[in-house]
N, C-alpha and C positions, 0 to 999 in steps of 0.2 A: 531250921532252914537257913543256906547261909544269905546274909544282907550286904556282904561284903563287896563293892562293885568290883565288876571285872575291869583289868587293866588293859587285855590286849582284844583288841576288835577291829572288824572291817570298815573301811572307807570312813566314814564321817558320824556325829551323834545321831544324824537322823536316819542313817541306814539303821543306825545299830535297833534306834525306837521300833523303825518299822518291823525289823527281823523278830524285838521280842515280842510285838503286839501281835505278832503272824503267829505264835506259838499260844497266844491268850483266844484266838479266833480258830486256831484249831484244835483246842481242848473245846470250845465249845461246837465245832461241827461235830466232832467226833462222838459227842455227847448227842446231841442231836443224830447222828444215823445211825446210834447204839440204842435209841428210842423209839424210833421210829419202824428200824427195818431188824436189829438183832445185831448187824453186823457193823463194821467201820473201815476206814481205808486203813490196810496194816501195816505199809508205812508211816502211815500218820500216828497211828497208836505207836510202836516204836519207840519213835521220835520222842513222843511225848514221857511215856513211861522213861525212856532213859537219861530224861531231862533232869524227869523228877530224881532220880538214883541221884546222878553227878551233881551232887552239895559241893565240889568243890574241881570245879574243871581246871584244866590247865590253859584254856582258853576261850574267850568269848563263842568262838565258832567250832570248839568242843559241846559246849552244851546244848545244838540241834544236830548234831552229828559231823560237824565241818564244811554243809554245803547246806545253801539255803533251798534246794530243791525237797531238801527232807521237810520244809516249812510250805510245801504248795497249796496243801490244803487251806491254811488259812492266812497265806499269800492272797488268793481267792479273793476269799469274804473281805480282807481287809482291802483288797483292791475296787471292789462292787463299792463301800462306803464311802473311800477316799472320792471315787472318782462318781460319787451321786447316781448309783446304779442299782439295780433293785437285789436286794440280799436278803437271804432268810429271816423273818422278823424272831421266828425262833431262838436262832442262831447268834444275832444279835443283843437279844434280849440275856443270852446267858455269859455273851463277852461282855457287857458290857457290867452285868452285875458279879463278876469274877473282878474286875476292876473295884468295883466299891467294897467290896469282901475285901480286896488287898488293904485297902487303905483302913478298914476297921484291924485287920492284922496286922499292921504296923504300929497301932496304937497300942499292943499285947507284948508285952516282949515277954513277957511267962509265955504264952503262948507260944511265939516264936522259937526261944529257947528249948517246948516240947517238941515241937515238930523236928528241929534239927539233931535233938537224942532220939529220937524215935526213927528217923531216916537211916540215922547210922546202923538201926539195929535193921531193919528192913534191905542197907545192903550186905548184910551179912548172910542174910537168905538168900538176896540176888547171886551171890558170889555161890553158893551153895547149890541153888538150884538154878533158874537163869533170869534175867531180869523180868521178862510176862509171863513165869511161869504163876499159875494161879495162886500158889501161899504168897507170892508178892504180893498182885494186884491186890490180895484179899486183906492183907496188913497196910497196903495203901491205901484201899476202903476205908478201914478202920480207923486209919488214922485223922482223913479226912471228914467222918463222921463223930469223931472225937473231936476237934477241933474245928476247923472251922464252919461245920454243920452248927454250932452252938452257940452261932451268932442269931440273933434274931431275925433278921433277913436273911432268907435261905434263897438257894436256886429252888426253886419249883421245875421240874423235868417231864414234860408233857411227848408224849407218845403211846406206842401202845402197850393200855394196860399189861396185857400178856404177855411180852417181851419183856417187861422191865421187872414179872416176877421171876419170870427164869433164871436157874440157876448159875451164880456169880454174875449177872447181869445187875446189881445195886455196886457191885463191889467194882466191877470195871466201869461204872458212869463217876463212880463218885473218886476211883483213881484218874481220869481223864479231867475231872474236876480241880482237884489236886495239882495237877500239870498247868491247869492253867493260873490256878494261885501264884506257881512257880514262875511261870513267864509273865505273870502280872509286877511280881517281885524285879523282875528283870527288867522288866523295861521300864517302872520306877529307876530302877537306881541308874540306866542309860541314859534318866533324863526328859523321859516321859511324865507329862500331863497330861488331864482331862481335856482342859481348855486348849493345848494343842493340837488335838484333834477338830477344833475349829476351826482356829485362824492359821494355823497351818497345811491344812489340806493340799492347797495346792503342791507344796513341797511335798510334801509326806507321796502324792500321787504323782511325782517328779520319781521320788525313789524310786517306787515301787512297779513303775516303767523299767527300771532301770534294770531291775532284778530279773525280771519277766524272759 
């Protein structure tokens, strides 16, 4: 997966934070009403899945599609927390341990290095068949269950039983999962902390006004 930060991006570091932690809040909605209900917003799945593919965009605002409205979904949620508003505790609970997952996969660089071999082979399917066709999501799965499933802190994915045995329904939560490793990565290298999300709030929900 690359770690390589990006050069060109919009307005200031703190938009850039906010854009990638929008894309860490919507791997986890998206995860959450893939649990819940079976289905998800398909723009938002998109977004996310084509995140995951482009290891190597030609620009910051390449890697959600070029326009932050493809990030609304978790524009959203990240908006409810900046600005102390009641957001799915679900929801949160899975942004925010996709955050601490990044940070144990940044201390792996074997790891790292698998996921980036393993992507390139995953867009060779994309290219082949199309990026959400299901041999993707399903090599997505895999790989995310291969890696960073095998950390000892896992996401635990609560909804409904019967929905989540359904078929290719483990393999598209844990590609959605994936995506957010990805934009967890992202906004790392943009400059993103934990403890930013503190004492920066007000800024952060300055931004995200901005975007709206």
């Amino acid at each position: 997966m690359n770690a390589t930060p990006i050069q060109t991006a919009p307005d200031d570091p703190t938009t850039r934070q906010a854009i990638a932690l929008a894309g860490v809040f919507q791997a986890a909605a998206v995860v959450d009403q893939l649990a819940r209900t079976g289905q998800c917003d398909e723009r938002a799945w998109q977004t996310l899945i084509r995140a995951t593919l482009d290891t190597d965009p030609t620009s910051f605002e390449a890697i959600y599609g070029g326009h932050h409205n493809n990030l609304r979904l978790g524009l959203g949620v990240l908006n409810a927390v900046a600005g102390r508003e009641q957001a799915d505790p679900g929801v949160l609970r899975y942004g925010f341990t996709l955050l601490m997952l990044m940070q144990k996969l940044r201390k792996q660089p074997a790891m790292m290095d698998t996921l980036g071999e393993r992507l390139t082979r995953v867009q060779d399917q994309a290219e082949h068949f199309d990026d959400t066709h299901e041999n993707v999501i399903a090599s997505l799965g895999e790989l995310y269950q291969n890696t960073i499933s095998t950390f000892r802190q896992r996401i635990v994915v609560q909804g409904d039983p019967g929905l989540l045995q359904q078929r290719m329904m483990p393999e598209r939560v844990r590609a959605a999962l994936l995506a957010g490793i990805r934009f967890a990565l992202l906004w790392h290298q943009q400059g993103g902390r934990r403890w930013k999300l503190i004492f920066q709030r007000a800024a952060m929900k300055k931004t995200l006004d901005r975007l709206n």
